[in-house]
N, C-alpha and C positions, 0 to 999 in steps of 0.2 A: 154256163155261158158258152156261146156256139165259139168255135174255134174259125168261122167265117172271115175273109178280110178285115171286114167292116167291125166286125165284133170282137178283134183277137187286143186285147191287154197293150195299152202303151209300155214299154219296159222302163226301167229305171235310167237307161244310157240315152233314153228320149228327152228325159228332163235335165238330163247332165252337161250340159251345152250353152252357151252364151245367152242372156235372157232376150236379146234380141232377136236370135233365131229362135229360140223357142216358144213365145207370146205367137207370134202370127204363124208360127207352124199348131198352135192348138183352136185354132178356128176349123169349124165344122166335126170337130172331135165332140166325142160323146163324152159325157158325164153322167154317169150312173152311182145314185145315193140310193142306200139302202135301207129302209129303217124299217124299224116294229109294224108301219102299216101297209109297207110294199116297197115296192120299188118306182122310183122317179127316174128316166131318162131326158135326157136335158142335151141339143147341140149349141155347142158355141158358138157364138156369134160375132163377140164384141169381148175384147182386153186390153188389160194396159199392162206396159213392161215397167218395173222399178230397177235399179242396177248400184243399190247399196251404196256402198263408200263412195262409189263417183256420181251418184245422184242424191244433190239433196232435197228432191218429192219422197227419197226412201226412207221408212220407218228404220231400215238399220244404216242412216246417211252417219249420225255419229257414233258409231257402237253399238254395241251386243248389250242388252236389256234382259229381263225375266221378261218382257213384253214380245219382245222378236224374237228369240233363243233361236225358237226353230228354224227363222229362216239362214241360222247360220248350219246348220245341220245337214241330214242327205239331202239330195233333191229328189222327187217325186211326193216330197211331204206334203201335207196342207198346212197354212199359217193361215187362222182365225183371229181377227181380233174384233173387238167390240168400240162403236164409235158413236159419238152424240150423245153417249149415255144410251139408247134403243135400237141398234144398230150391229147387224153381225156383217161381215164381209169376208169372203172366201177369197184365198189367194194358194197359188201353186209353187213349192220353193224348186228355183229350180242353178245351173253352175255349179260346181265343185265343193264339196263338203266344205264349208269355211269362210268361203264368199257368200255373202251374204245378196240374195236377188232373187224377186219373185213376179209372178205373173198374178193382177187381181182378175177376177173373173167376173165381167162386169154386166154381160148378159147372153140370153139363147134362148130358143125355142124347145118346150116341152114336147119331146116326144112319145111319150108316156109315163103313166100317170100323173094325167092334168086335172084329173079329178080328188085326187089326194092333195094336188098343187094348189087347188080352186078355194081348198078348205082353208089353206094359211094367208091366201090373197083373197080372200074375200072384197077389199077394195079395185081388185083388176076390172074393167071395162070388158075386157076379152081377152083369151087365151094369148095373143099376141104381146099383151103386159104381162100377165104372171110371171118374167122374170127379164125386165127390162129395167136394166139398172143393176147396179152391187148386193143393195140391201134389199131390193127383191128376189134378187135370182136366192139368197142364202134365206131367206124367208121361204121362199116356196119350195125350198131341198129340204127343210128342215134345219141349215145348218147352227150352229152354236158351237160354244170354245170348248164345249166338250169333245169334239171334233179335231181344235186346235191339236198337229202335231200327227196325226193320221196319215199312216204311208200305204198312200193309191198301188200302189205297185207290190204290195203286200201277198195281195193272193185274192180269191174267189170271195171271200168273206170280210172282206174289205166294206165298211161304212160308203166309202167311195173310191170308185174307180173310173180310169180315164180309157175310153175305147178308142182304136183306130178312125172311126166312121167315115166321112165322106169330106175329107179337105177342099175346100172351092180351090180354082185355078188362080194363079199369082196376080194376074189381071184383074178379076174379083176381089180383093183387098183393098183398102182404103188404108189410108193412115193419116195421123195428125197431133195436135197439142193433146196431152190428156184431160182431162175432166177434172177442175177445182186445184190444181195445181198451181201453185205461186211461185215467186222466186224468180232464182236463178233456172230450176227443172221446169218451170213452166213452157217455153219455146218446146222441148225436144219432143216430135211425133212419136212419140210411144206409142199411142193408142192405135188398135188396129185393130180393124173389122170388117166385115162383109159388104160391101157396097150393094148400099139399096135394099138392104133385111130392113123388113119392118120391126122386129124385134131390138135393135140396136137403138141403145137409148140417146137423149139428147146433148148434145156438148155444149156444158156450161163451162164458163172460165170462172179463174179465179175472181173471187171477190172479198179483197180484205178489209178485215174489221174495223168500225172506225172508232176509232180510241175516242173517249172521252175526256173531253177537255171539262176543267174549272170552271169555262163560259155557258157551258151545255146541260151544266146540272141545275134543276129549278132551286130555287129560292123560298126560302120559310119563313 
């Protein structure tokens, strides 16, 4: 891997840092997955920040789980989990060993091997989808919870790793409500992304489920 600006290794003390600085400092960073059938280059586009014990949209809002472990662990790890039952989603752990806060990765533009991409998206319209959205972009890298706990910052043979690439200017940023979030964490702009990328997917709110009532159930 070239030792170029653009191409030199996020380090470990990149992800070590408050998850709000470090969600919109990883737009336009490259994401390079590696698997058995090549390699996938991918730039960030679109994320959201989680912030643990004081967020509760966070998977570790009440505690450390066999499901989150990792995000209490180093940062520069990956935290996969599985959602809807078909569903993988990529997230970056990032703050102080212990604190529990992660960056999900929620879409970007493939910039190489989009033809490897094209095979697991098959339903994409155009290379512009193949990873718009959570559960595309980890569809299109190949990612899975085999994956879960993978530390980016590892080395050269790393499954994934995070390049320097090409950051937009601070003005280029967008921010706002995250995506399906309820609650009380629904208001906070986490979500941060590239204004005007056509790759950044759509912002949908929360919408909760409506209990069934006694009155709603048919009759026999």
């Amino acid at each position: 891997m070239s030792d170029t600006p653009s191409r030199t290794r996020l380090p470990r003390s990149f992800f070590d840092r408050p998850v709000l600085v470090v969600a919109p400092d990883l737009l336009g960073r490259t994401l390079v997955r590696d698997t058995a059938e090549g390699r996938i280059e991918l730039r960030l586009t679109e994320v959201e920040a989680y912030a643990g014990a004081i967020d509760p949209g966070s998977h570790a809002f009440r505690g450390r789980t066999a499901r989150n472990a990792v995000m209490f662990g180093p940062p520069g790890h990956a935290y996969v989990y599985f959602t809807y039952g078909m569903w993988h989603c990529l997230n970056l752990v990032c703050g102080p060993e212990g604190e529990a806060s992660g960056v999900l990765l929620r879409a970007g533009e493939i910039l190489a091997g989009a033809e490897q991409a094209r095979t697991r998206r098959r339903s994409a319209r155009n290379d512009r989808e193949l990873a718009k959205g959570p559960a595309r972009l980890a569809t299109a890298l190949d990612v899975a919870l085999s994956l879960n706990g993978t530390d980016t910052c590892a080395g050269p043979n790393a499954p994934l790793t995070l390049l320097t690439g090409t950051p937009p200017a601070p003005e280029a940023i967008s921010s706002g409500p995250r995506t399906g979030v309820g609650g009380e964490g629904a208001p906070h702009p986490w979500r941060f992304w590239i204004t005007d990328d056509p790759t950044v997917s759509p912002y949908r709110p929360h919408t909760p489920r409506k209990r069934r009532l006694d009155s709603d159930r048919p009759s026999y």
